[in-house]
N, CA, C and O atoms as a Tripos MOL2 file, in Angstrom:
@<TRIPOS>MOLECULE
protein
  304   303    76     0     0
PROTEIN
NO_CHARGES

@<TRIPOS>ATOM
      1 N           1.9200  -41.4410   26.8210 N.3       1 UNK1
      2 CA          1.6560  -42.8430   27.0660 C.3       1 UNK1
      3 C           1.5890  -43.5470   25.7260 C.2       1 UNK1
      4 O           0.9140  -43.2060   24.7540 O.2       1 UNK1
      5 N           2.5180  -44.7350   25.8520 N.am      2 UNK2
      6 CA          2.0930  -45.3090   24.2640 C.3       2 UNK2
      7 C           0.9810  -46.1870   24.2860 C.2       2 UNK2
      8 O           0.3850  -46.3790   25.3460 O.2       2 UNK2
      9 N           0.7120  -46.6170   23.4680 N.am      3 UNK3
     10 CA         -0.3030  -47.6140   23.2610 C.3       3 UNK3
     11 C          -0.0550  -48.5670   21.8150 C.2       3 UNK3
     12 O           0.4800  -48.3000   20.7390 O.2       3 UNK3
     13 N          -0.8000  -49.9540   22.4250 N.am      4 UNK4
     14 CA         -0.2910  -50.6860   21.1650 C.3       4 UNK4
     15 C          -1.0010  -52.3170   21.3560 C.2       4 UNK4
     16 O          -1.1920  -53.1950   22.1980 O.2       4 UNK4
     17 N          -1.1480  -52.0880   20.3720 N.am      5 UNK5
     18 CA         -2.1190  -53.3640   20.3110 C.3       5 UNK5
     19 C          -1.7740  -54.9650   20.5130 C.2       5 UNK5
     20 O          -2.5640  -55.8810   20.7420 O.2       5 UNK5
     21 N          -0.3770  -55.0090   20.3590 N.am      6 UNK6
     22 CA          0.1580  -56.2840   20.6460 C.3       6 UNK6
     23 C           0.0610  -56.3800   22.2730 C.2       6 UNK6
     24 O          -0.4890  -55.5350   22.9800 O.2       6 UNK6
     25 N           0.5730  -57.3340   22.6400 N.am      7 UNK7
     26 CA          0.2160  -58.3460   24.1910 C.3       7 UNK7
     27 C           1.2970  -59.2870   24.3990 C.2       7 UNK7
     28 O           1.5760  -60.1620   23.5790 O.2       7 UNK7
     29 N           1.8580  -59.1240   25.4090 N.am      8 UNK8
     30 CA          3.0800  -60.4590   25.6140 C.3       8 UNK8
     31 C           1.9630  -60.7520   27.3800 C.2       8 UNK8
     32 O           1.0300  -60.2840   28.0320 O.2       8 UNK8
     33 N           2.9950  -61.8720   27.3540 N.am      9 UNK9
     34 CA          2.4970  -62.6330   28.3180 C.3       9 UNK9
     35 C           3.4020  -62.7820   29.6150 C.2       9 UNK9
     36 O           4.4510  -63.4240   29.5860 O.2       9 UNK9
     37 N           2.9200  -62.1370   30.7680 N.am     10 UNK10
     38 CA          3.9160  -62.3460   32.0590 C.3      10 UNK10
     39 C           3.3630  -63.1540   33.0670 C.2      10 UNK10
     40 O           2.2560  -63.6920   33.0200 O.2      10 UNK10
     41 N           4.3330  -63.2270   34.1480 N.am     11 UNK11
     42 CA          3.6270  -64.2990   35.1670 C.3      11 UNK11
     43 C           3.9580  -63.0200   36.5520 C.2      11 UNK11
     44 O           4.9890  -62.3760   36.7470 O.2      11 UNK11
     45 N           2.7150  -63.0050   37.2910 N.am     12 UNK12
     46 CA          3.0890  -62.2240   38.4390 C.3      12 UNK12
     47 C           2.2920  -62.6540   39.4820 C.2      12 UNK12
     48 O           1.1580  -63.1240   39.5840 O.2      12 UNK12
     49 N           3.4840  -62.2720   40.4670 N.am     13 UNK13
     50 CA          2.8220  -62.8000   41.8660 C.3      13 UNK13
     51 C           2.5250  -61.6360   42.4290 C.2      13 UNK13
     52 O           3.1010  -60.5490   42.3990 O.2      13 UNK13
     53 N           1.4710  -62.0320   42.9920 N.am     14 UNK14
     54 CA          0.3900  -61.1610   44.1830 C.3      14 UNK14
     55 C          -0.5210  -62.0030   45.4110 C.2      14 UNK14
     56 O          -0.8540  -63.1840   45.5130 O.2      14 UNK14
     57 N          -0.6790  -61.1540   46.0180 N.am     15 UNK15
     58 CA         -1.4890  -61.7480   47.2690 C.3      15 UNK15
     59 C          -2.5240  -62.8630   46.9940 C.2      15 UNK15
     60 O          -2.7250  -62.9130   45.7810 O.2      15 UNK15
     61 N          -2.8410  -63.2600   47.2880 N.am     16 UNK16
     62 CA         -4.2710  -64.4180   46.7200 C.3      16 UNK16
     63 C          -5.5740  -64.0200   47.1720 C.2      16 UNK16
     64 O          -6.6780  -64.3830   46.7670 O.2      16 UNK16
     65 N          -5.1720  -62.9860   48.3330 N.am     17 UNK17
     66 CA         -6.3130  -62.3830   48.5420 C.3      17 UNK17
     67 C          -6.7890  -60.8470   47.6590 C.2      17 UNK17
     68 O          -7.7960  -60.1400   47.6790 O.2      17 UNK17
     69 N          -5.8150  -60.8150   47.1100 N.am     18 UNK18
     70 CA         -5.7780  -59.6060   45.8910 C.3      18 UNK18
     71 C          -6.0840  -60.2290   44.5880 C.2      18 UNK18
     72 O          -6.5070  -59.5070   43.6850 O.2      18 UNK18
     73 N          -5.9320  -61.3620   44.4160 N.am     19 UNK19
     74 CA         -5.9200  -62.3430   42.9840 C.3      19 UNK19
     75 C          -7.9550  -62.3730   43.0850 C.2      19 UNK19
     76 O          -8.7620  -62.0820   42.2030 O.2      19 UNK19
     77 N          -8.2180  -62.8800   44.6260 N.am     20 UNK20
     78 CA         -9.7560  -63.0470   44.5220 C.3      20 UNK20
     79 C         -10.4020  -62.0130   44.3710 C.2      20 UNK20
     80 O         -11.1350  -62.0420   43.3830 O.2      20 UNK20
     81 N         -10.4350  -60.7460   45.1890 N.am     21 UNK21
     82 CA        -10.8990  -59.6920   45.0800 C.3      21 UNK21
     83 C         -10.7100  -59.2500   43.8020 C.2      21 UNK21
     84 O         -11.7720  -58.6430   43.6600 O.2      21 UNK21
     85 N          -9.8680  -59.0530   42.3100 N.am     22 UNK22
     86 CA         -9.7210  -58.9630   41.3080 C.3      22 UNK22
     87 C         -10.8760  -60.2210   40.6620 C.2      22 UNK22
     88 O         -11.5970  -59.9170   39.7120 O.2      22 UNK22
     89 N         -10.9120  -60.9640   40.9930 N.am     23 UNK23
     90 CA        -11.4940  -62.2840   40.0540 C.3      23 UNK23
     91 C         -13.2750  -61.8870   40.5430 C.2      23 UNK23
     92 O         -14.1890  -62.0980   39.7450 O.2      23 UNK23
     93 N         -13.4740  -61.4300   41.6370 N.am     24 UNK24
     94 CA        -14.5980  -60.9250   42.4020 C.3      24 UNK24
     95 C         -15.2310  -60.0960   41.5820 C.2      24 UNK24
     96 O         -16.3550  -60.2560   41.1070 O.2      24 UNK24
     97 N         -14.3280  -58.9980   41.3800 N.am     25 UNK25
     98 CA        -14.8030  -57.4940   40.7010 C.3      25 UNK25
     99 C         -15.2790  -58.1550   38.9510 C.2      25 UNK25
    100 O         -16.3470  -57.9050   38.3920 O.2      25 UNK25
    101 N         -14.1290  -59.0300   38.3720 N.am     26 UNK26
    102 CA        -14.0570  -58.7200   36.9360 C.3      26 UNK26
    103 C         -14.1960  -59.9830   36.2700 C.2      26 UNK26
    104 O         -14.1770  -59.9710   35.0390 O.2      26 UNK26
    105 N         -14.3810  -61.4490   37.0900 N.am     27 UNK27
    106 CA        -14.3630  -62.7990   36.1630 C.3      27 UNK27
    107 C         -12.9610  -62.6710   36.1560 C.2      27 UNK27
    108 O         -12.1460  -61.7510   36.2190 O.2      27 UNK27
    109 N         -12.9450  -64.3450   36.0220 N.am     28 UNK28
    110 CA        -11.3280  -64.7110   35.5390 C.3      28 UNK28
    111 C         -11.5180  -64.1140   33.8530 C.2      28 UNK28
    112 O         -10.3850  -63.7600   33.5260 O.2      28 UNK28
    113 N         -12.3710  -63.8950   32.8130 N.am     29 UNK29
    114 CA        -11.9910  -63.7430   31.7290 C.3      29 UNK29
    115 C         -11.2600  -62.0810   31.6990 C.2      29 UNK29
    116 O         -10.4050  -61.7710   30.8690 O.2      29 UNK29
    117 N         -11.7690  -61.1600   32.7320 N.am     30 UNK30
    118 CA        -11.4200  -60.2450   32.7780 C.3      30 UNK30
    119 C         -10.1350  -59.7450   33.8310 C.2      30 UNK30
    120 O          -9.9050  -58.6520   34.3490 O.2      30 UNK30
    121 N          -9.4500  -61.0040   33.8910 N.am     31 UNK31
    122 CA         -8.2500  -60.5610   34.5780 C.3      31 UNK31
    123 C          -7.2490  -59.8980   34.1980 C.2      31 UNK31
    124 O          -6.7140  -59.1400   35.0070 O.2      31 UNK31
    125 N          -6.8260  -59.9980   33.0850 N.am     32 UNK32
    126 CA         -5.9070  -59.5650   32.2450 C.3      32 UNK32
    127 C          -5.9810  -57.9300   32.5680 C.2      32 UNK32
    128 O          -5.3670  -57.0590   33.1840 O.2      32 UNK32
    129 N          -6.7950  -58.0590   31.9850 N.am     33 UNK33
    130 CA         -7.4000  -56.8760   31.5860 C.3      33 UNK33
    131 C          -7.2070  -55.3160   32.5170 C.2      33 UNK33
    132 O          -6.8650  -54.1510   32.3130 O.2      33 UNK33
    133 N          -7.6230  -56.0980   33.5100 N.am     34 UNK34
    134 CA         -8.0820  -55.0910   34.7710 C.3      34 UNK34
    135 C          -6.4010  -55.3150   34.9030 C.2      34 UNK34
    136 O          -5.6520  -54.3610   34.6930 O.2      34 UNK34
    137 N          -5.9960  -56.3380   35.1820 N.am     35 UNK35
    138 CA         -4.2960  -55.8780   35.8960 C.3      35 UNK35
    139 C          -3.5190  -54.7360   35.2680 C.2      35 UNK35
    140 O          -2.8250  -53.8720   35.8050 O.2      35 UNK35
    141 N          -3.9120  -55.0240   33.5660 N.am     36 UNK36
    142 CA         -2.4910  -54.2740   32.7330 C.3      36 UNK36
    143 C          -3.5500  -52.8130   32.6990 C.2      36 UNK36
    144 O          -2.9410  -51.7530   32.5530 O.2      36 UNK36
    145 N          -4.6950  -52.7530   32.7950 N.am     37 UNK37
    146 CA         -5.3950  -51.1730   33.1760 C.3      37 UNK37
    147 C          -5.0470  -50.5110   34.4730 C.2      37 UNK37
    148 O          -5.0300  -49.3210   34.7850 O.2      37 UNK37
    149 N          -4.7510  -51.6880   35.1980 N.am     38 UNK38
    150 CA         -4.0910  -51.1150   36.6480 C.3      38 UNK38
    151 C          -2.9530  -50.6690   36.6410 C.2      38 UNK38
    152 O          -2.8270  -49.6400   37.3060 O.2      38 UNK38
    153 N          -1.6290  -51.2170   35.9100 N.am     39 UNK39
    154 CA         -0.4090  -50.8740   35.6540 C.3      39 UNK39
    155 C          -0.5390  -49.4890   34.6400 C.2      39 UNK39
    156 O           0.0550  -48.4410   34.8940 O.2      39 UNK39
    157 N          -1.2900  -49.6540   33.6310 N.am     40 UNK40
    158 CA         -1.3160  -48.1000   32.5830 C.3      40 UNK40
    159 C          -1.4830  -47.2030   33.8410 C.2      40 UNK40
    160 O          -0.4870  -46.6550   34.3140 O.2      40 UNK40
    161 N          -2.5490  -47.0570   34.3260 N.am     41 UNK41
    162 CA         -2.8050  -46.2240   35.3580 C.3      41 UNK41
    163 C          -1.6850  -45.8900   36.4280 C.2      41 UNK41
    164 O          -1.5520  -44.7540   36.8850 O.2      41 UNK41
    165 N          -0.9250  -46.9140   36.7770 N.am     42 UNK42
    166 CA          0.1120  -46.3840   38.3420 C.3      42 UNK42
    167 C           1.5500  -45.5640   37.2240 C.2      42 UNK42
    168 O           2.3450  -44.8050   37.7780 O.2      42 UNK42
    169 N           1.6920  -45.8960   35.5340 N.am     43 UNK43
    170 CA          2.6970  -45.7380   35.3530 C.3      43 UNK43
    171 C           1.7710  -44.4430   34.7140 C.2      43 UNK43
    172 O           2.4560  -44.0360   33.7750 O.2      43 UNK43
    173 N           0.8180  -43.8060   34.7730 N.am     44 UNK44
    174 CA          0.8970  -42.6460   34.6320 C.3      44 UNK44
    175 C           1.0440  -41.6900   35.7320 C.2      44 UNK44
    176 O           1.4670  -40.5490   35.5480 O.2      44 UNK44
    177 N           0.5860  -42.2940   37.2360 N.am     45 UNK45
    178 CA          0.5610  -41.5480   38.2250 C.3      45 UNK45
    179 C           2.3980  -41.2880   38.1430 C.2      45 UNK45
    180 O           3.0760  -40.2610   38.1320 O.2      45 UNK45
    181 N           2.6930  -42.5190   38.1050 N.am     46 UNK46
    182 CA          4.8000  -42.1910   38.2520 C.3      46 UNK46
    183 C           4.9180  -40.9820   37.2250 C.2      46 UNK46
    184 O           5.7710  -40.1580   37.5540 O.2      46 UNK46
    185 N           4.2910  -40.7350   36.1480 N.am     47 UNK47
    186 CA          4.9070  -39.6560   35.5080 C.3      47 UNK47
    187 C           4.2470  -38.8130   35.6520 C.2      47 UNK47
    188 O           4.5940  -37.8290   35.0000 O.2      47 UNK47
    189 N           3.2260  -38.6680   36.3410 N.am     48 UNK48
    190 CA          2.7200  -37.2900   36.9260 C.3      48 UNK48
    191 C           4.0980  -37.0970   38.2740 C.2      48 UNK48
    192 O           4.8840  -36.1500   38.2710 O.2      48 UNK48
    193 N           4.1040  -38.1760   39.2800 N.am     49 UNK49
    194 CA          4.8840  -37.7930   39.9980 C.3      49 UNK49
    195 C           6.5390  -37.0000   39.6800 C.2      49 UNK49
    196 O           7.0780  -36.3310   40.5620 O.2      49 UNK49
    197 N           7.1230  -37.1910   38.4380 N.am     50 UNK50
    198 CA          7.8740  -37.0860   37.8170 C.3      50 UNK50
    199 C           7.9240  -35.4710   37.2180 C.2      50 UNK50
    200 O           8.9430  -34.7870   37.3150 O.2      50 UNK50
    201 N           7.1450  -35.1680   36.8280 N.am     51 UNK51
    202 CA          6.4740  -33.7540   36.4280 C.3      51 UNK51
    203 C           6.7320  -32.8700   37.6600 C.2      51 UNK51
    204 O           7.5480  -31.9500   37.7220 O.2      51 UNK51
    205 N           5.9000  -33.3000   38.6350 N.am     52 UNK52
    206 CA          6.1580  -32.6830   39.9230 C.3      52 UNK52
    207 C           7.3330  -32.2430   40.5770 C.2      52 UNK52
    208 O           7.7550  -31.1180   40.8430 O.2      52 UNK52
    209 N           7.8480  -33.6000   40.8150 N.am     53 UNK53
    210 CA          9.1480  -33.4360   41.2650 C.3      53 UNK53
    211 C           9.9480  -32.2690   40.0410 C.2      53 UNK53
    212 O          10.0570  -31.1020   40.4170 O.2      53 UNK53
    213 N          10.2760  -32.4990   39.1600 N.am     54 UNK54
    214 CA         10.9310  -31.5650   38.4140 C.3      54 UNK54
    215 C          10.4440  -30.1540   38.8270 C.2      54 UNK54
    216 O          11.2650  -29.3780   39.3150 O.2      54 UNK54
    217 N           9.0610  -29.7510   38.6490 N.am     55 UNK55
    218 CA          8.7550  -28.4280   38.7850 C.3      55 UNK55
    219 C           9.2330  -27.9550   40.7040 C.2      55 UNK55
    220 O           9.5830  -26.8320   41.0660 O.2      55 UNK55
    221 N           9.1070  -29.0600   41.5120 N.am     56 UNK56
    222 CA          9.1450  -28.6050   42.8920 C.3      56 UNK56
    223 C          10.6140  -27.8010   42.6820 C.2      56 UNK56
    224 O          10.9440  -26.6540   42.9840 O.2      56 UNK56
    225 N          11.4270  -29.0140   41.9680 N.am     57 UNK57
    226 CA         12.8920  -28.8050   41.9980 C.3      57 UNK57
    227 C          13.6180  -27.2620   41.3740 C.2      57 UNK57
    228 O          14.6220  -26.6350   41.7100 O.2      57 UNK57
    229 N          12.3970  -27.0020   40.1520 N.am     58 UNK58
    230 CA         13.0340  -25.8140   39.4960 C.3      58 UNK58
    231 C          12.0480  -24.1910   40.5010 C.2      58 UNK58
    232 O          12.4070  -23.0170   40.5870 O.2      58 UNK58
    233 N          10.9920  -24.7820   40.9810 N.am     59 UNK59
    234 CA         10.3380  -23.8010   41.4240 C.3      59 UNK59
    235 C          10.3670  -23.6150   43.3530 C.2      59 UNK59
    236 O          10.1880  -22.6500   44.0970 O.2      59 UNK59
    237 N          10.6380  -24.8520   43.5500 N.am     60 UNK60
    238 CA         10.6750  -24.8620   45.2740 C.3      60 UNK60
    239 C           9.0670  -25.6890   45.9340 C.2      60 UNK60
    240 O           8.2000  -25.9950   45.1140 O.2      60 UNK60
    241 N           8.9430  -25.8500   46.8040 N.am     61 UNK61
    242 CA          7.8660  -26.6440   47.2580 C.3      61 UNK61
    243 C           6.6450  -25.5340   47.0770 C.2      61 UNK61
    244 O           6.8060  -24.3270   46.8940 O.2      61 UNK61
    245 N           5.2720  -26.3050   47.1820 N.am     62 UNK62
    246 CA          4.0140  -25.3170   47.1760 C.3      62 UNK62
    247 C           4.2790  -24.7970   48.3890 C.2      62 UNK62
    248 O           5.3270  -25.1760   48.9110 O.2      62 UNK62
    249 N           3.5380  -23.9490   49.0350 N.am     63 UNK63
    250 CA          3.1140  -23.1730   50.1610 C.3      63 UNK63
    251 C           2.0810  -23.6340   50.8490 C.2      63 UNK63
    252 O           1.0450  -23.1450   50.4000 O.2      63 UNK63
    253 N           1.9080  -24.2940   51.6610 N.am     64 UNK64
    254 CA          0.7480  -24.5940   52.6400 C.3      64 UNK64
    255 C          -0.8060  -23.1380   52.3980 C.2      64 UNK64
    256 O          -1.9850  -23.1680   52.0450 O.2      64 UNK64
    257 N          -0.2670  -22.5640   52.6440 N.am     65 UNK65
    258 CA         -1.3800  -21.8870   52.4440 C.3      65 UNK65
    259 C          -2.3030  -21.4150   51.1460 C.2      65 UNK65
    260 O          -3.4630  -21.0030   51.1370 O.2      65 UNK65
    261 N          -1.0550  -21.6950   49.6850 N.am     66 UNK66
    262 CA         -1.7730  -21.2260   48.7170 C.3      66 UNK66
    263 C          -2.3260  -22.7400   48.5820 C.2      66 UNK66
    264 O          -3.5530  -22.7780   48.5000 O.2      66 UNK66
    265 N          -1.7270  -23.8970   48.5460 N.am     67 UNK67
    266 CA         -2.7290  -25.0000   48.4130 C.3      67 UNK67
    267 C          -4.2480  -25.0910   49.5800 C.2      67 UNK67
    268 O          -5.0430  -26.0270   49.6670 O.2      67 UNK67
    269 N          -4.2490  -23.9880   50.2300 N.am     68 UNK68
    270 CA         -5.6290  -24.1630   51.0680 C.3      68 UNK68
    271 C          -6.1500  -23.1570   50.3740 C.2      68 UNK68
    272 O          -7.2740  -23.3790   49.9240 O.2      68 UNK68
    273 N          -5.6420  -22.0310   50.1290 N.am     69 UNK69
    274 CA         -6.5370  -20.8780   49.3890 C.3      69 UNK69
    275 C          -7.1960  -21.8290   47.7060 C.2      69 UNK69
    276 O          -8.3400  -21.6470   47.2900 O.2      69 UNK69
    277 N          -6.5200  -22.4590   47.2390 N.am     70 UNK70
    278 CA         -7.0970  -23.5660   45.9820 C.3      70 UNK70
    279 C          -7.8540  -24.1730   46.2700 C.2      70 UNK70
    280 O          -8.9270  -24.1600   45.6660 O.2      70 UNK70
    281 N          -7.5810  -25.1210   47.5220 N.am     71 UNK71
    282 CA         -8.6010  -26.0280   47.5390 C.3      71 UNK71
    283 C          -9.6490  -25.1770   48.0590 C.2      71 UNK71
    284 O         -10.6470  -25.8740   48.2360 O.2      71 UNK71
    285 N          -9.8390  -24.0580   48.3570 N.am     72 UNK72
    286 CA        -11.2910  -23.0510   49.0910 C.3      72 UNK72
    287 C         -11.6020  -22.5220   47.8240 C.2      72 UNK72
    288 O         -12.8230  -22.3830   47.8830 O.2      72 UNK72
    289 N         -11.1640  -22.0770   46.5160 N.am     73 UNK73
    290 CA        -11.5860  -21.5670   45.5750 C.3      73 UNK73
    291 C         -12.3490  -23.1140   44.6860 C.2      73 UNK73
    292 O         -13.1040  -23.0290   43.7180 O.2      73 UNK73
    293 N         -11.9910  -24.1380   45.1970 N.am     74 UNK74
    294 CA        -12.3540  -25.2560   44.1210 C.3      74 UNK74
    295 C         -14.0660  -25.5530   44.6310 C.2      74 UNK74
    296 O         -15.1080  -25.6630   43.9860 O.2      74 UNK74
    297 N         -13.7110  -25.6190   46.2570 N.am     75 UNK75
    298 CA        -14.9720  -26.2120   46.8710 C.3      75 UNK75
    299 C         -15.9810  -25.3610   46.6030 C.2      75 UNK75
    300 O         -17.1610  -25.6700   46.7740 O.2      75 UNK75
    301 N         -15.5600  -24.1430   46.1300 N.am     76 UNK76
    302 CA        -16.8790  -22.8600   45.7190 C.3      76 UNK76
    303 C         -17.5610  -23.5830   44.8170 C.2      76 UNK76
    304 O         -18.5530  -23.1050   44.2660 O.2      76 UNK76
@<TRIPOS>BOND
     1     1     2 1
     2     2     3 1
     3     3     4 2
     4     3     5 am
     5     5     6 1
     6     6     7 1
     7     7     8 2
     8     7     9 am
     9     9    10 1
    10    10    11 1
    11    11    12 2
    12    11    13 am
    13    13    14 1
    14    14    15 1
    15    15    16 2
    16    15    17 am
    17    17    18 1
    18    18    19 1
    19    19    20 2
    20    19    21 am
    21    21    22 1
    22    22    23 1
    23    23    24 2
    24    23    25 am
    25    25    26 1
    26    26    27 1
    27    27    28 2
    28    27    29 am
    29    29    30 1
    30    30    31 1
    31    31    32 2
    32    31    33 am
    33    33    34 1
    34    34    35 1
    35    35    36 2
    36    35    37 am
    37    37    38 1
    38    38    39 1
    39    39    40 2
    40    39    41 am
    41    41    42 1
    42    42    43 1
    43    43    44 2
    44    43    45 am
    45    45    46 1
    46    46    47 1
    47    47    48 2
    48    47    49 am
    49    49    50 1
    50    50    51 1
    51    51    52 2
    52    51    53 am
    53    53    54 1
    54    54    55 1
    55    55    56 2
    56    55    57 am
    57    57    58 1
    58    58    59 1
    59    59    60 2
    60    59    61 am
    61    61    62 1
    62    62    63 1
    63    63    64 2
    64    63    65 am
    65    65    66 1
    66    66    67 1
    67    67    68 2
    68    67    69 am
    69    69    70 1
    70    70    71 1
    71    71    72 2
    72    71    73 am
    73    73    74 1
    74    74    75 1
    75    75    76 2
    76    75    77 am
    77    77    78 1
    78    78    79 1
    79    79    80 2
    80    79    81 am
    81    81    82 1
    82    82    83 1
    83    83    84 2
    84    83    85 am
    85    85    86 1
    86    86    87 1
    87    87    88 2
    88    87    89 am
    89    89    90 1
    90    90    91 1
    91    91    92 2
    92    91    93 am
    93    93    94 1
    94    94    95 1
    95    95    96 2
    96    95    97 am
    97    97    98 1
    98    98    99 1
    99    99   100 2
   100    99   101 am
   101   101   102 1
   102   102   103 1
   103   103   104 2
   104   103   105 am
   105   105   106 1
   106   106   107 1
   107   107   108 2
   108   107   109 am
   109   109   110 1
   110   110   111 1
   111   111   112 2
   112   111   113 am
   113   113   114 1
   114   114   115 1
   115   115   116 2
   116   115   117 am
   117   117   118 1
   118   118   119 1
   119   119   120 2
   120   119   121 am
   121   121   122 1
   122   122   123 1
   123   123   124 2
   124   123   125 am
   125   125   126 1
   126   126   127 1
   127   127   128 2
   128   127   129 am
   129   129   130 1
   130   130   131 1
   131   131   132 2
   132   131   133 am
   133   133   134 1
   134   134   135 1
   135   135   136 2
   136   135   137 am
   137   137   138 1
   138   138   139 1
   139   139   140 2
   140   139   141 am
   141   141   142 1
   142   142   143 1
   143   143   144 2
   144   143   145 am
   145   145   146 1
   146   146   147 1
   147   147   148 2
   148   147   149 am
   149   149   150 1
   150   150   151 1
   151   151   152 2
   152   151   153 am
   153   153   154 1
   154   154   155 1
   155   155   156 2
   156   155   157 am
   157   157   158 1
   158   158   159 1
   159   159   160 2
   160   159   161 am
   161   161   162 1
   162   162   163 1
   163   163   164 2
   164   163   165 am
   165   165   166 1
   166   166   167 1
   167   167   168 2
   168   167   169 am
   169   169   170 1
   170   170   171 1
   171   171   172 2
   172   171   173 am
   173   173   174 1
   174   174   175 1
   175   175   176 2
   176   175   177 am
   177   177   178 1
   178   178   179 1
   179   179   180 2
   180   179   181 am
   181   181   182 1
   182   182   183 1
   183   183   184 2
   184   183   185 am
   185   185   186 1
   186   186   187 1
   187   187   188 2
   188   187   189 am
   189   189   190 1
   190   190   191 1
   191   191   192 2
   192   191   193 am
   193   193   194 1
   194   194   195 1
   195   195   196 2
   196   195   197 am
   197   197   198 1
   198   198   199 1
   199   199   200 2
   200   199   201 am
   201   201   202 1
   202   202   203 1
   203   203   204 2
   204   203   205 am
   205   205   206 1
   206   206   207 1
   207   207   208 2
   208   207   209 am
   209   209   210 1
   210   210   211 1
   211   211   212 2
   212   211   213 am
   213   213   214 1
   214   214   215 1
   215   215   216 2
   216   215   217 am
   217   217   218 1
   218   218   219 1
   219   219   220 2
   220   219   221 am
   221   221   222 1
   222   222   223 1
   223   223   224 2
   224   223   225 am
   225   225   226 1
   226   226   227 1
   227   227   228 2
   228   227   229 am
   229   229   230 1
   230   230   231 1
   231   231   232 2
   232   231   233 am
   233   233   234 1
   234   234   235 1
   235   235   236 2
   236   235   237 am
   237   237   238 1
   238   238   239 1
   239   239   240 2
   240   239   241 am
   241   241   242 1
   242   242   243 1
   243   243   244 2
   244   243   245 am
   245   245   246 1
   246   246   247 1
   247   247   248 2
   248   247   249 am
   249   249   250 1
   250   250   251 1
   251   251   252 2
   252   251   253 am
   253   253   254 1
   254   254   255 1
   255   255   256 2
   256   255   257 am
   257   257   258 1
   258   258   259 1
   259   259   260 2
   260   259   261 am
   261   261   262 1
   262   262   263 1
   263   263   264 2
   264   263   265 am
   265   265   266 1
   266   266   267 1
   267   267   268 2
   268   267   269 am
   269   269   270 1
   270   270   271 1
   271   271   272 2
   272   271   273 am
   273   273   274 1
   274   274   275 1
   275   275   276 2
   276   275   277 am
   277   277   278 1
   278   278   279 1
   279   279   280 2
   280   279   281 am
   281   281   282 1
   282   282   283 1
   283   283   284 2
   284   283   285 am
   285   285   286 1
   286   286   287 1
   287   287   288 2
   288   287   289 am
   289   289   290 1
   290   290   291 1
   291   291   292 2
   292   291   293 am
   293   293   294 1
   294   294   295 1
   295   295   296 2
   296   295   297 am
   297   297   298 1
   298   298   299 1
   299   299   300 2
   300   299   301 am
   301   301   302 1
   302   302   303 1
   303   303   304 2
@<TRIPOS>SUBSTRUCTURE
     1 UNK1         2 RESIDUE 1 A UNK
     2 UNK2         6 RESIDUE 1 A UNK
     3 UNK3        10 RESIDUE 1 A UNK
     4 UNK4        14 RESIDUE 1 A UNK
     5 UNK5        18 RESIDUE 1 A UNK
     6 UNK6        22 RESIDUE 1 A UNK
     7 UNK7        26 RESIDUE 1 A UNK
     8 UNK8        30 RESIDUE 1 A UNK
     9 UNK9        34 RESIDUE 1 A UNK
    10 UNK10       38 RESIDUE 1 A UNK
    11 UNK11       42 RESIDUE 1 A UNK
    12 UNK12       46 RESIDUE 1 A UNK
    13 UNK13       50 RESIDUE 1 A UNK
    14 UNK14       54 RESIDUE 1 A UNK
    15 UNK15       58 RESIDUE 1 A UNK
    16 UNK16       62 RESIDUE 1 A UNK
    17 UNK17       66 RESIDUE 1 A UNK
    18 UNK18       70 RESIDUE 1 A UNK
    19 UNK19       74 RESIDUE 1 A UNK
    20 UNK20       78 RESIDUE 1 A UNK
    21 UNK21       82 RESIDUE 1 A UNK
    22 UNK22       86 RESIDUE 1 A UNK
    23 UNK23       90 RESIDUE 1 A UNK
    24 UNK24       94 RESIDUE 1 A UNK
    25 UNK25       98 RESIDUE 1 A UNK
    26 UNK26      102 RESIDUE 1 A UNK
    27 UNK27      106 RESIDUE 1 A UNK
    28 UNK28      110 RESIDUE 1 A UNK
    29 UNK29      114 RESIDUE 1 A UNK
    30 UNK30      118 RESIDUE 1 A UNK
    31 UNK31      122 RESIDUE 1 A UNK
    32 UNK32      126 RESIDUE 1 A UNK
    33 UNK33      130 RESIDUE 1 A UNK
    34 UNK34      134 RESIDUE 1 A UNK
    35 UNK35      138 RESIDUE 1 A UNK
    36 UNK36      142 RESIDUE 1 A UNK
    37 UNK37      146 RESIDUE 1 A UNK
    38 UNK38      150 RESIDUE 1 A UNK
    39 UNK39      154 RESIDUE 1 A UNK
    40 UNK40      158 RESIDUE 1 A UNK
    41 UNK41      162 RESIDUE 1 A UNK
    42 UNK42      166 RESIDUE 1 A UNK
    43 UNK43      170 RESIDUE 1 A UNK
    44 UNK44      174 RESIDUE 1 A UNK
    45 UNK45      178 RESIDUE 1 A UNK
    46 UNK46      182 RESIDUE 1 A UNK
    47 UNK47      186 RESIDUE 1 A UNK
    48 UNK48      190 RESIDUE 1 A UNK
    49 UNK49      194 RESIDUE 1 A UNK
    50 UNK50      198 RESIDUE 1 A UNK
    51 UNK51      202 RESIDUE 1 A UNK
    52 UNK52      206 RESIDUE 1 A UNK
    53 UNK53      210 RESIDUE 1 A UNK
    54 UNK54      214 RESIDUE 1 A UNK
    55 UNK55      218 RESIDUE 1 A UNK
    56 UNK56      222 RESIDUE 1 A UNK
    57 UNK57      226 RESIDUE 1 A UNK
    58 UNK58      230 RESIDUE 1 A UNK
    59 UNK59      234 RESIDUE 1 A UNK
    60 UNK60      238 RESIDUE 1 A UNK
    61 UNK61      242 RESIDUE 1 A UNK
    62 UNK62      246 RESIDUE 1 A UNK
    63 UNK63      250 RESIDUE 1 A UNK
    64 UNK64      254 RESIDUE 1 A UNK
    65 UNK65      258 RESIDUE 1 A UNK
    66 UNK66      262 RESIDUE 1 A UNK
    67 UNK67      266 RESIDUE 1 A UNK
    68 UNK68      270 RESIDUE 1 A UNK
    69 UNK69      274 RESIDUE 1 A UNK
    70 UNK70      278 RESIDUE 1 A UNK
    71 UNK71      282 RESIDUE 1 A UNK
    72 UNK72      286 RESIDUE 1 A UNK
    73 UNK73      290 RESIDUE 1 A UNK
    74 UNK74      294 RESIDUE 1 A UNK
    75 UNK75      298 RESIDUE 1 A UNK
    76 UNK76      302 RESIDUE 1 A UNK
């Protein structure tokens, strides 16, 4: 993930009922903020998803059952 201290300025549309609930949680001073922390965040989930996909592709899908035998070794 890069990071970098400069800032450009975009215009985006969203729900207005998503604009309030954002303005709810964080102040209008903290809008910015929370949006482009929201975007860092989904564009790391895409490259987790990305990771995945590659390994499914070179290795084949998980197994139903070893992902239950994990999640029973985690909940220990």
């Amino acid at each position: 993930m890069r990071t970098s201290t400069a800032t450009e300025k975009h215009s985006v549309s969203m729900p207005a009922a998503t604009s309030e609930d954002v303005r709810a949680r964080v102040g209008s001073r903290g809008f910015s903020a929370y949006v482009s922390n929201a975007v860092a965040r989904q564009l790391e989930r895409d490259a987790l998803d990305d990771v995945l996909a590659r390994m499914e592709a070179e290795h084949g899908p998980v197994d139903d059952d070893e992902i239950t035998a994990i999640m029973g070794r985690l909940a220990e």
